[in-house]
C-alpha positions as CSV (number, residue, x, y, z in Angstrom):
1,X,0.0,0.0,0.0
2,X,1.2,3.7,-1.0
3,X,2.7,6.1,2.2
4,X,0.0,8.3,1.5
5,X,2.3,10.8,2.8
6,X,3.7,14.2,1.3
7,X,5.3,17.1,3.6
8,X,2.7,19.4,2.4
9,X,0.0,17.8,4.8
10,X,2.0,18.5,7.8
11,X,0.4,22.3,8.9
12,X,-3.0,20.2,8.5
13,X,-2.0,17.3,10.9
14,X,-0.2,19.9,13.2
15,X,-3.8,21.8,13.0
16,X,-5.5,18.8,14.2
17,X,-3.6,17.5,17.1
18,X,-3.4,20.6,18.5
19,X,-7.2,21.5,17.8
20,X,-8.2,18.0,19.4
21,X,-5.7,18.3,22.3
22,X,-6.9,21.8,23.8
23,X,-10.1,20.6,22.7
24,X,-10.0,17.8,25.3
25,X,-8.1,19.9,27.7
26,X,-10.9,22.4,27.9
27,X,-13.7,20.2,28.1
28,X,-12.0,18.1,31.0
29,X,-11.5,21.5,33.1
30,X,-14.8,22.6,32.2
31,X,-16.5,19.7,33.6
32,X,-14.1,19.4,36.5
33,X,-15.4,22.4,37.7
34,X,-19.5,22.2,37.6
35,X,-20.5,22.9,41.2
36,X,-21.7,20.5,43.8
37,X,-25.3,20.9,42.4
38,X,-24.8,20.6,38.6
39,X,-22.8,17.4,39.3
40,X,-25.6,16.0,41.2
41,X,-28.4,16.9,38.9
42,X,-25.9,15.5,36.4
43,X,-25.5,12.0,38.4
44,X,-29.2,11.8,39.2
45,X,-30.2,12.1,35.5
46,X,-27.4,10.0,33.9
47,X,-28.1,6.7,36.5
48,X,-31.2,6.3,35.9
49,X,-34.3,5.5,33.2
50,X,-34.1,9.5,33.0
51,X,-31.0,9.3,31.3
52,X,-32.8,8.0,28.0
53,X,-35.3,10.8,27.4
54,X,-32.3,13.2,28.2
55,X,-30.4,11.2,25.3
56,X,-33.4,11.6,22.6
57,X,-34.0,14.8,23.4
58,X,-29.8,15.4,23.4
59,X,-29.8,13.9,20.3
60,X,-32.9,15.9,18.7
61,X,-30.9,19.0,19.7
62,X,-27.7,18.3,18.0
63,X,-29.1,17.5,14.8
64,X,-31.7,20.2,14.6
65,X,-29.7,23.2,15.9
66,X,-25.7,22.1,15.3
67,X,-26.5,20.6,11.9
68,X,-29.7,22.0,10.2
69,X,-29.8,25.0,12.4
70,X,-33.6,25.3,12.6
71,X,-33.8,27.8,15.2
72,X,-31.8,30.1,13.0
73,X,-33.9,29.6,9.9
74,X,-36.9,30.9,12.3
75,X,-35.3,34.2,12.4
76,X,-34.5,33.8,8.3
77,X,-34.4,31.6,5.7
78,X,-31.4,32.5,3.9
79,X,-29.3,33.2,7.2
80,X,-30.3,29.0,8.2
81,X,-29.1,28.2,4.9
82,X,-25.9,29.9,4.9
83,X,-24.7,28.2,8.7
84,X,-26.9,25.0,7.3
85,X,-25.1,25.1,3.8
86,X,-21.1,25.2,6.2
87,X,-22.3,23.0,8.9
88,X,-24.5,20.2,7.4
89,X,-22.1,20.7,4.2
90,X,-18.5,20.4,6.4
91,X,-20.0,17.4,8.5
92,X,-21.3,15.5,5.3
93,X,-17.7,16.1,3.8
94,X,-16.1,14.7,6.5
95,X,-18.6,11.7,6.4
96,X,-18.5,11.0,2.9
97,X,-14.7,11.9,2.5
98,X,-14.2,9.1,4.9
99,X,-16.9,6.3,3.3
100,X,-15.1,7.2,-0.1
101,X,-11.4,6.4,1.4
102,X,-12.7,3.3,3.4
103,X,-14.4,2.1,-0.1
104,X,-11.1,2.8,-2.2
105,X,-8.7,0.9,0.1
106,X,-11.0,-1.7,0.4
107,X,-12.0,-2.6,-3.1
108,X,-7.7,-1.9,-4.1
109,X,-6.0,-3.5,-1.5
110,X,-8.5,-5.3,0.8
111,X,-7.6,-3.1,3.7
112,X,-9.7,-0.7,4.4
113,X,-8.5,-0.1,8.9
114,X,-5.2,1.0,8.2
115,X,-4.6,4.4,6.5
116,X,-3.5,8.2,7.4
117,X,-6.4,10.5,8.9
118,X,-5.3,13.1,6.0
119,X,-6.2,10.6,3.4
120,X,-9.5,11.7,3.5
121,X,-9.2,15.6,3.4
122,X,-6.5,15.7,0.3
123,X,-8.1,12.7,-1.8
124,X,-8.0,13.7,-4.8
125,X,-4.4,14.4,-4.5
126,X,-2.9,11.4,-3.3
127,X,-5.5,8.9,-5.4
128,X,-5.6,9.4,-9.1
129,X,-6.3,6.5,-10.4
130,X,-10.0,5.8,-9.1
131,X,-11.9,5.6,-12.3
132,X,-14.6,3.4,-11.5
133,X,-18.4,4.0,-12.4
134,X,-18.4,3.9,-8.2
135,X,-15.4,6.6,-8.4
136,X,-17.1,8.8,-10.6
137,X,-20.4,9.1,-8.8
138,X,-17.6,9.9,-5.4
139,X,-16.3,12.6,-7.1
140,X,-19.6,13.9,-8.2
141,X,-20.8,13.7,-4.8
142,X,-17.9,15.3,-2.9
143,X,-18.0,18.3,-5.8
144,X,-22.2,19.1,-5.1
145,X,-20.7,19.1,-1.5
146,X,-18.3,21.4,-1.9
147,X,-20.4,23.8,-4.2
148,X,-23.2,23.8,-0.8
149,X,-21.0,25.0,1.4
150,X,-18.8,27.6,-1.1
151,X,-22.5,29.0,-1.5
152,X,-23.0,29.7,2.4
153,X,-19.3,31.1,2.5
154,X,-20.3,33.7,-0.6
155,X,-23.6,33.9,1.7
156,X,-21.5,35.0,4.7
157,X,-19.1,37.4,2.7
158,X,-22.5,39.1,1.3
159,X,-23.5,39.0,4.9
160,X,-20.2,40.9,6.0
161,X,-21.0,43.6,4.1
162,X,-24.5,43.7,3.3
163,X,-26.7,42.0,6.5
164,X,-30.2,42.3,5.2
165,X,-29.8,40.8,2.9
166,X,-29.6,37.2,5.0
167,X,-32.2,39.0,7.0
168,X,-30.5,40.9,10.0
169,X,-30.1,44.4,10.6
170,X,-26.9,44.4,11.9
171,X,-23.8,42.3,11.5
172,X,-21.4,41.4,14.8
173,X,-18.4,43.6,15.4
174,X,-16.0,41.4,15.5
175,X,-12.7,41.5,17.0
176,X,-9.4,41.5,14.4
177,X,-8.8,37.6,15.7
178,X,-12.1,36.7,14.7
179,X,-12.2,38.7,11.7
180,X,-8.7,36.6,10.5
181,X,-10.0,33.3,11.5
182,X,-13.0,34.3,9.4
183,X,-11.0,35.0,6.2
184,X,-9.1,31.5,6.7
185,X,-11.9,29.7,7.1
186,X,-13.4,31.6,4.0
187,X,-10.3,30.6,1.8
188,X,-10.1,26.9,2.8
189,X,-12.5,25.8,0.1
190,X,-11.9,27.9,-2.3
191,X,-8.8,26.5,-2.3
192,X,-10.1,23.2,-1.8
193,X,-12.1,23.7,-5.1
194,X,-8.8,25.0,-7.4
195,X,-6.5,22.3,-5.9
196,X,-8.7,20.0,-7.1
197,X,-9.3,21.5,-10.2
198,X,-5.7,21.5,-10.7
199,X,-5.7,18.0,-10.4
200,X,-8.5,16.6,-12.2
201,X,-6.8,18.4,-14.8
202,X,-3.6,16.3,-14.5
203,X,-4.8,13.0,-13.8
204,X,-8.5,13.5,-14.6
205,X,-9.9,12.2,-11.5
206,X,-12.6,15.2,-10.7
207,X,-16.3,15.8,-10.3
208,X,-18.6,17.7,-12.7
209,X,-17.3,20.3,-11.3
210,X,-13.7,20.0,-10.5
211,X,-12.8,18.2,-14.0
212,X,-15.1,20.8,-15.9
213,X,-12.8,23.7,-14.3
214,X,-9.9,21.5,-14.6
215,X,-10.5,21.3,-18.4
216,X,-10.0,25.2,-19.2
217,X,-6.7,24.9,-17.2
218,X,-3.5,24.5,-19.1
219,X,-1.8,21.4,-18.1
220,X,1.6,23.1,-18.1
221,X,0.7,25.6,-15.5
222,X,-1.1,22.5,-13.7
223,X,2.1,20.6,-12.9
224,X,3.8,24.0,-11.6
225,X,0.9,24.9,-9.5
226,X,-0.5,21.6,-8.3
227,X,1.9,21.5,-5.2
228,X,1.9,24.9,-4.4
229,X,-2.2,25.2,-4.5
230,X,-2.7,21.9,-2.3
231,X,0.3,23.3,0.0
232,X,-1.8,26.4,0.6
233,X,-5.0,24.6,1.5
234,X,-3.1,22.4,4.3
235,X,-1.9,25.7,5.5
236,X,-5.1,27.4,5.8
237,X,-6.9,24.3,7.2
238,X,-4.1,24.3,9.8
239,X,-4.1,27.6,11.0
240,X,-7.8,27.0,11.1
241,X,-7.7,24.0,13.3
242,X,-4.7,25.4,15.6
243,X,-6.6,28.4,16.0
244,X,-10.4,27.3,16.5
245,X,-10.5,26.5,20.2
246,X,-9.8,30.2,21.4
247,X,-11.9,31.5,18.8
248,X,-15.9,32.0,18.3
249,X,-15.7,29.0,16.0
250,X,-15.2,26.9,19.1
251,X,-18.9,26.9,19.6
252,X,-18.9,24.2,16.9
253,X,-17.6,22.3,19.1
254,X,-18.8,23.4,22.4
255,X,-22.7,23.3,21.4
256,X,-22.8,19.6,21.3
257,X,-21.4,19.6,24.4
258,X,-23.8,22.3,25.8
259,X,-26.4,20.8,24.8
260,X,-24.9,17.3,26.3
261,X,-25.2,19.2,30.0
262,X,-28.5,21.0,29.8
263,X,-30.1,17.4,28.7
264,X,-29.1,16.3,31.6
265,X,-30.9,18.8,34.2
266,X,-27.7,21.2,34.1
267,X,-28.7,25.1,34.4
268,X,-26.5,28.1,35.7
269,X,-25.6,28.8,39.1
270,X,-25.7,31.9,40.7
271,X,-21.4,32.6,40.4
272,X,-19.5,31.0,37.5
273,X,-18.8,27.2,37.4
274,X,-17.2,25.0,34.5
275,X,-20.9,25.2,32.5
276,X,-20.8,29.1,32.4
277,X,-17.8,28.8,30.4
278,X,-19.5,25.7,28.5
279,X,-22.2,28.8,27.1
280,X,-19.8,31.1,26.8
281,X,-17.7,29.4,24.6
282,X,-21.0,28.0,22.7
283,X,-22.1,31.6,21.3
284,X,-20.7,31.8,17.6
285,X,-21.5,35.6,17.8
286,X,-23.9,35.4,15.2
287,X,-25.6,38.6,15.7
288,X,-29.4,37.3,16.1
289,X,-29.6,38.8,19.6
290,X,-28.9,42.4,18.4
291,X,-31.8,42.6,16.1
292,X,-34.4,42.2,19.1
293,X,-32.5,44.7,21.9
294,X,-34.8,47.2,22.5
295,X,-32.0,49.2,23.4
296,X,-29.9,49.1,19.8
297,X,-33.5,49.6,17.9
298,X,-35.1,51.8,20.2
299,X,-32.2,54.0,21.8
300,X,-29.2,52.9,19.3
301,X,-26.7,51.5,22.0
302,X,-24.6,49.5,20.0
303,X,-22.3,47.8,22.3
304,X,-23.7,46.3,25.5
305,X,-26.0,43.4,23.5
306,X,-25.7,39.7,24.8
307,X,-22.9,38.7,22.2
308,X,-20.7,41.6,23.2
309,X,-21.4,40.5,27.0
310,X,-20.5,37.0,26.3
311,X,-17.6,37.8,24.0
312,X,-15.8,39.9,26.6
313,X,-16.8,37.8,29.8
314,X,-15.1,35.0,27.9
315,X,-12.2,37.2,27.1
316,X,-11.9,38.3,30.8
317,X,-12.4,41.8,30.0
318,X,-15.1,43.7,32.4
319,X,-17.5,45.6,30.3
320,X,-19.4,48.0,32.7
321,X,-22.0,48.9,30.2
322,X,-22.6,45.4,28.3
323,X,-23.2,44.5,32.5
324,X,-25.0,47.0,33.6
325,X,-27.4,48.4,30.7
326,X,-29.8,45.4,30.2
327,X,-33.4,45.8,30.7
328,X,-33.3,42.4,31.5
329,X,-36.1,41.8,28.8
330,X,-35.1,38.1,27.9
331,X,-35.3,39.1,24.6
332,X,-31.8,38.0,23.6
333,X,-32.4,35.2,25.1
334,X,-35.6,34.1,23.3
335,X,-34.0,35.0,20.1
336,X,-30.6,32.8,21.2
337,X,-30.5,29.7,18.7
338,X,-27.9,27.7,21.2
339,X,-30.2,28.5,24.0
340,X,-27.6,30.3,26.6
341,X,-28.7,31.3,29.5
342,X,-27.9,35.0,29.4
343,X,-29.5,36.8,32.0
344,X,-28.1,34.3,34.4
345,X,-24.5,34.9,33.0
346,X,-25.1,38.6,33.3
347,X,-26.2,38.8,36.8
348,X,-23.2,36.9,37.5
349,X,-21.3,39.6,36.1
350,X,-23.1,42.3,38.5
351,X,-22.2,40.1,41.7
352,X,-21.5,43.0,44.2
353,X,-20.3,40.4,46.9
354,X,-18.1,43.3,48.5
355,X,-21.1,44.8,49.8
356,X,-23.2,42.5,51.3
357,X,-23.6,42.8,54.9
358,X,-25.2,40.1,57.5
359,X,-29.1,40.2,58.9
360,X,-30.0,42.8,56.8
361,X,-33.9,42.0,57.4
362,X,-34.7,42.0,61.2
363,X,-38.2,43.9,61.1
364,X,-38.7,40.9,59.3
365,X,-40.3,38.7,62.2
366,X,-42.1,35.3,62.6
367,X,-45.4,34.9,62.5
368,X,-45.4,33.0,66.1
369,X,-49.2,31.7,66.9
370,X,-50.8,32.3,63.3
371,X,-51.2,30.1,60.0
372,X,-52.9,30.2,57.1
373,X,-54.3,25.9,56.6
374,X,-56.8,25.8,54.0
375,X,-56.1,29.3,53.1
376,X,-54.2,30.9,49.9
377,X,-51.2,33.0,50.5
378,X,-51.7,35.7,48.5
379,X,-48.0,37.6,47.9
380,X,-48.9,41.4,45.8
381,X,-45.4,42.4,45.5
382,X,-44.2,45.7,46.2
383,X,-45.2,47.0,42.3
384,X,-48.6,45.8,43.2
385,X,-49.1,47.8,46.2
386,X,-47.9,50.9,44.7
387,X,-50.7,50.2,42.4
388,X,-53.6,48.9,44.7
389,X,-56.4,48.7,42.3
390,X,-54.8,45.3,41.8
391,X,-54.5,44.0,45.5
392,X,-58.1,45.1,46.0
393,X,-59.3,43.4,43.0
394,X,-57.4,40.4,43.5
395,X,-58.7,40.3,47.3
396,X,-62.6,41.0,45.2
397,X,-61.7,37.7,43.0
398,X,-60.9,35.3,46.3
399,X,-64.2,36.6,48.2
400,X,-65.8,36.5,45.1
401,X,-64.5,32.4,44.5
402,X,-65.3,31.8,48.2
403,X,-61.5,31.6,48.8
404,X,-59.7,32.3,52.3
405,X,-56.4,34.3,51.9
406,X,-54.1,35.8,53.3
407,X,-52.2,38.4,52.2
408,X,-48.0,37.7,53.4
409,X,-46.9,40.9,52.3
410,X,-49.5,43.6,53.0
411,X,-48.2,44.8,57.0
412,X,-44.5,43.2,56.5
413,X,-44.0,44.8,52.9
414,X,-41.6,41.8,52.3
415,X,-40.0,41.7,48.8
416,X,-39.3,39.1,47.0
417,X,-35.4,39.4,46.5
418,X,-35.7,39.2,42.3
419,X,-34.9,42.8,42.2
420,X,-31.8,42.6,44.6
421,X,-30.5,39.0,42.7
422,X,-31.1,40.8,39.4
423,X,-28.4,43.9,40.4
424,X,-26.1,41.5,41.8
425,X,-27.0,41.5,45.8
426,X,-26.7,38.0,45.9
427,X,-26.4,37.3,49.8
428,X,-29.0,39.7,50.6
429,X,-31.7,37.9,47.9
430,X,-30.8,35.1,49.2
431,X,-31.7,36.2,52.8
432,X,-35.1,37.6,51.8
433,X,-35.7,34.1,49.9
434,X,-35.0,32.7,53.6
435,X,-37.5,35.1,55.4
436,X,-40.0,34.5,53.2
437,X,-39.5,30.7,53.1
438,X,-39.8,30.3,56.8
439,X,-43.1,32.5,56.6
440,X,-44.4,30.0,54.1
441,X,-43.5,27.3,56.3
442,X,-44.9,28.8,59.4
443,X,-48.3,29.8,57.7
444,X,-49.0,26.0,56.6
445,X,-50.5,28.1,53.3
446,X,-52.0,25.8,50.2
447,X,-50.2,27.3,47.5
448,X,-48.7,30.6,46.9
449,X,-50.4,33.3,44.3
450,X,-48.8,36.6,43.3
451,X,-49.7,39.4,40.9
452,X,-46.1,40.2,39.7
453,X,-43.9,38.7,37.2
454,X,-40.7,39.7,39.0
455,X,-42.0,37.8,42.3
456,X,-43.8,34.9,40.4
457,X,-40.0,34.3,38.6
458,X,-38.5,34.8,41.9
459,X,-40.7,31.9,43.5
460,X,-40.8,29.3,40.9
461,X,-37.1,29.7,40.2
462,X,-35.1,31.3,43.1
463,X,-37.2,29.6,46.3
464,X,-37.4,25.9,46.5
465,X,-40.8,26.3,48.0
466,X,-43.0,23.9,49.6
467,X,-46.1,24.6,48.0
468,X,-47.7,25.4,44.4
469,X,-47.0,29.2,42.9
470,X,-49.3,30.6,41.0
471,X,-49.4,34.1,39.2
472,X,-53.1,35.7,39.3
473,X,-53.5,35.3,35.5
474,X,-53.1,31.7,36.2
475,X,-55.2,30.9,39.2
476,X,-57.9,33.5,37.5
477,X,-57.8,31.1,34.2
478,X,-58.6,28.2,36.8
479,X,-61.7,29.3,38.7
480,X,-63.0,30.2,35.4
481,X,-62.5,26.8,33.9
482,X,-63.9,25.2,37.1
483,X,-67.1,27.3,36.9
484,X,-66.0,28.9,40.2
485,X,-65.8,32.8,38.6
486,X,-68.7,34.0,36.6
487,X,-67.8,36.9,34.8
488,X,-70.0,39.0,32.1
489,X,-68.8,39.2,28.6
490,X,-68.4,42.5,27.5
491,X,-67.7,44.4,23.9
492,X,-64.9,45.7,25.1
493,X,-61.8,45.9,23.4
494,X,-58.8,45.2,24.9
495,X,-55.0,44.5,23.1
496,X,-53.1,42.4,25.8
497,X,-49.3,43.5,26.5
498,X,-47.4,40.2,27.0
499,X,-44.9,40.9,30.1
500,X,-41.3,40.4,30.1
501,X,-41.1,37.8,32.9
502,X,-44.2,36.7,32.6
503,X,-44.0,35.3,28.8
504,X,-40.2,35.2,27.4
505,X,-39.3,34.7,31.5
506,X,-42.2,32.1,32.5
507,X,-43.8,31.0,29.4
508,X,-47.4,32.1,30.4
509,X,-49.1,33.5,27.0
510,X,-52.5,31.2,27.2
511,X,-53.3,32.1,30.3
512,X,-54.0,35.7,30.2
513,X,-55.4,35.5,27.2
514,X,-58.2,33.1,28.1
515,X,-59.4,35.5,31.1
516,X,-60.0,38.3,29.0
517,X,-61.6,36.6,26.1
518,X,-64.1,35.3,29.1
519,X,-65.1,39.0,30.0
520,X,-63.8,41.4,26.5
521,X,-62.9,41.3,22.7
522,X,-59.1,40.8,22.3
523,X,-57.5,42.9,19.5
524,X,-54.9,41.6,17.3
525,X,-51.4,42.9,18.7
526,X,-48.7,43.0,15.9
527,X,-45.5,42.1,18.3
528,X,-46.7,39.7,21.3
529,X,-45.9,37.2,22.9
530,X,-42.3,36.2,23.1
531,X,-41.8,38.9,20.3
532,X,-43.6,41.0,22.9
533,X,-42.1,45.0,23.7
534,X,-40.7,45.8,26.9
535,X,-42.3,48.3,28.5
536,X,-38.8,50.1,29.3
537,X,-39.5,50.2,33.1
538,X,-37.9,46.8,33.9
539,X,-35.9,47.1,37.5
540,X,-33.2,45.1,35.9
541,X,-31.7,48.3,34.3
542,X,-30.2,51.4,36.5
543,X,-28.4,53.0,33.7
544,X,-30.6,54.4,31.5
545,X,-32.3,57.8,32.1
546,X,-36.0,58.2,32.4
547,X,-36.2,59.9,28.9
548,X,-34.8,56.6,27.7
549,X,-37.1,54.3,29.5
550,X,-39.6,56.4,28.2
551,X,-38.7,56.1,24.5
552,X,-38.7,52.4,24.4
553,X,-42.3,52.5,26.1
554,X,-43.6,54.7,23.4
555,X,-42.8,52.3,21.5
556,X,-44.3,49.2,22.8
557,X,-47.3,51.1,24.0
558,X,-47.5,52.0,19.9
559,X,-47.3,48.4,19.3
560,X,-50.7,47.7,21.8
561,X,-52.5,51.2,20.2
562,X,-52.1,50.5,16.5
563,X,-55.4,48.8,16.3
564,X,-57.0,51.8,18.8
565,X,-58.4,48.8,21.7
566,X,-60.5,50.5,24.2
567,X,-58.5,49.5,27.0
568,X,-54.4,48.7,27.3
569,X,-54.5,45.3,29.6
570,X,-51.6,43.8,31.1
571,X,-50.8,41.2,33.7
572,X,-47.8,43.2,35.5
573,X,-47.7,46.0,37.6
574,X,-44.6,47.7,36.5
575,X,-46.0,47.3,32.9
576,X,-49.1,49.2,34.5
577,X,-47.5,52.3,35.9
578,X,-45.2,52.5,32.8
579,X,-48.1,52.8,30.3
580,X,-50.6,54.4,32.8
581,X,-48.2,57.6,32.2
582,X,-48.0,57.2,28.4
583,X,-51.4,56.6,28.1
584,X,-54.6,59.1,27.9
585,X,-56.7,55.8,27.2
586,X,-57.3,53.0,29.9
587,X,-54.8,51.2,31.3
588,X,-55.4,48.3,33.6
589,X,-54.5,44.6,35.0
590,X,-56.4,41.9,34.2
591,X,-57.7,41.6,37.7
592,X,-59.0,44.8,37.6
593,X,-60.8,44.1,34.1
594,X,-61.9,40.5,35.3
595,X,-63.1,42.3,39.4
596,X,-65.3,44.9,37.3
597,X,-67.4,42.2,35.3
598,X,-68.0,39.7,38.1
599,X,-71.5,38.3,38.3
600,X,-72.5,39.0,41.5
């Protein structure tokens, strides 16, 4: 059997070792250091029968998003094709490169195991006499390959320069590194496609492609260049590889993996651990997250989006404002194709450890001789009492149900903590979740119900609670359904605003929606429900200026107005006050819409 072997393929084999070795090297000390809770979720998932949903869905996963890239296409067609076209194209390269060496070596020399790694990647070069019917259809094959993914890469140099046209606004700044990777990886098949052209013209062994360009070459200046041209390509595949694992392209590696650990239960802690940098490494800076910030559209901030947080967090380079300015929408996040968890990442980032005292809560006392069995604890959050017509008509709702309550937070004023964990005050969220717990605990409540997103996030995610949580649009829903909550249909019109935490943060769309179709008309909203417009007064932002927050509620409050509803209706009361000033028309909660049409 031939060497195989020719100096020229030593920057591509140097490129590989060392791409698989820090490769390894990485994903060892990343794993090492998950935290004592991400290992366990990890060990009580991957022992037991849980282990094979977590596979199927795992597997799902990678060959949706890493390969076809679905949850890109959602945001655009032609931008899915163009990282569909490199990744599925690349992979099925590899894949077929390899069936095609295994096939050659078997039918010539009965010995298809033993054979250099390389063989695959420079073929054409080193076998030129495979004329077969079976060869020709190989070459064929590898040549429609090769013209899929040279049509993404002319998709991504269009996109450098002109990003509508793939359907984004805005193209990632990238950093000079990124942007010389980029023009490597760019240049690898072009060159690909000439050496091989070169070739098929010397030994005609190409596809319809390669041996059709390979005809108009002159066979002279064939032999001269042949060497030189297949020399270049292991060069630029080799600085490629070497460079890959401290580059953005390592998410093609690192989203398998990523997607590996969240199957398995794994989710961000409150400080880093080895999964933080698992995401971090997993965003390939594509961009998507920009086109949804409210504050690039709305205000033009250009640098503080999610991909510029990551990017420099990964880099180990503190970036007040990418930390800082967020309204903590969830937009980003929603938008993300790979699924990090970005608003954990960033209130890592705000951690202000330094100053967190000890018992920072002592008015705070137990309830001693009082609980609450049979009743519903009923938490309004501190938004809600600053805007009591939504206390008083929840209270009207649970009188109205025949339901006992009682109201945690009304003599107390007891926040949740969410606002505190969102700015970074760790210890003293975590103190609050504490206090409240043991109030929970003491009361013997039923379950817990609560009229703000912010608290409603806090309790399902933050506490590890005892009893059911509910938010009001939720429990609402319920009585109707059980026939507990008559309510008069009215011809009101009403155009629902979907809440930040409530729908990107919780996932509760239907909910809402089914109270007010049971007492008004809802209106058609252009941008709703995860596509929904923050109302600009999130408490996850202390950077921006009023005038600012007010600008990007113009705008959502445009989005809910277009179709001129009789009433603005939302299910938050920070959403409330923000439109309530922006607003000559009605704006209310839906426990104030539903308390108003109760049949008595």
């Amino acid at each position: 059997m031939p060497s195989f072997y020719h100096p020229f393929v030593v920057p591509f084999v140097i490129g590989t070792i060392a791409l698989f070795s820090i490769t390894a090297i990485k994903f060892y000390r990343w794993i090492t250091k998950l935290d004592k809770k991400q290992q366990k979720v990890i060990r009580k998932t991957f022992f037991t029968m849980k282990v094979f949903p977590a596979l199927w869905k795992m597997l799902k996963e990678l060959f949706n998003d890493v390969l076809l890239h679905v949850k890109v296409s959602r945001h655009g067609r032609l931008l899915g094709y163009m990282h569909r076209s490199i990744a599925l194209g690349w992979f099925l390269l590899i894949i077929v490169g390899t069936l095609g060496v295994a096939s050659y070596l078997d039918w010539l020399y009965l010995n298809a195991a033993h054979h250099p790694f390389w063989l695959g990647v420079f073929f054409n070069y080193f076998i030129r006499d495979y004329h077969t019917p079976v060869g020709k259809a190989y070459a064929d094959i590898m040549d429609l390959l090769l013209l899929y993914i040279l049509s993404g890469i002319l998709l991504a140099v269009i996109k450098s320069v002109h990003s509508r046209i793939v359907g984004m606004k805005k193209p990632t700044r990238l950093r000079l590194f990124d942007v010389t990777l980029r023009y490597s990886l760019w240049l690898i098949f072009p060159l690909r496609l000439i050496a091989e052209s070169v070739t098929a013209a010397i030994a005609q062994n190409g596809g319809f492609v390669t041996q059709s360009l390979g005809g108009l070459i002159n066979i002279d200046f064939a032999k001269a260049a042949e060497l030189p041209l297949w020399t270049s390509y292991s060069i630029a595949l080799g600085i490629f590889l070497m460079l890959f694992p401290f580059s953005r392209y390592m998410h093609i590696f690192t989203e398998p993996l990523l997607i590996v650990l969240r199957s398995l239960g794994v989710r961000e802690s409150e400080v880093h651990t080895g999964y933080t940098r698992v995401e971090l490494s997993a965003c390939s800076r594509c961009g998507i997250c920009i086109d949804g910030c409210p504050l690039d559209s709305e205000l033009g901030i250009k640098n503080v989006q999610a991909v510029y947080l990551l990017r420099d967090v990964r880099n180990g380079v503190f970036h007040r404002k990418a930390t800082e300015n967020c309204l903590m929408c969830n937009k980003c996040e929603t938008d993300c194709p790979v699924g990090i968890e970005i608003s954990a990442i960033r209130r890592q980032e705000r951690d202000k450890g330094k100053l967190n005292t000890e018992d920072n809560y002592p008015f705070i006392e137990p309830l001693k001789s009082f609980n609450a069995i049979g009743r519903v604890a009923y938490f309004g959050g501190c938004m809600s009492h600053l805007t009591p017509g939504i206390t008083e008509s929840m209270k009207k709702i649970f009188e109205s149900v025949g339901q006992k309550y009682w109201t945690m937070d009304e003599d107390r004023t007891i926040c949740c903590g969410r606002p505190l964990q969102q700015q970074g005050f760790h210890s003293q969220a975590a103190e609050l979740r504490k206090k409240n717990t043991e109030l929970l605990q003491e009361s013997h409540a039923q379950f817990l119900v609560t009229s703000c997103p912010i608290c409603y996030q806090s309790f399902k995610k933050e506490y590890d609670l005892p009893v059911k949580v509910l938010h009001h649009s939720e429990y609402i829903a319920m009585a109707i359904k059980n026939g507990k909550l008559r309510l008069n249909k009215s011809e009101t019109r009403v155009a629902y605003h979907d809440p930040c935490e409530l729908g990107r943060g919780s996932g509760i769309y239907d909910e809402p929606r089914e109270v007010l179709e049971a007492v008004s008309l809802l209106v058609a909203v252009d941008k709703e429900r995860k596509d929904s417009v923050c109302c600009g007064y999130n408490l996850g932002n202390t950077v921006l200026t009023l005038e600012q927050q007010m600008k990007v509620r113009d705008t959502a409050r445009n989005n809910l107005t277009k179709n001129n509803p009789d009433i603005i209706a939302t299910a938050c009361p920070l959403c409330k006050k923000a439109f309530q000033h922006s607003s000559s028309g009605q704006v209310k909660d839906i426990a104030e819409i539903v308390a108003e049409n109760i049949i008595v």
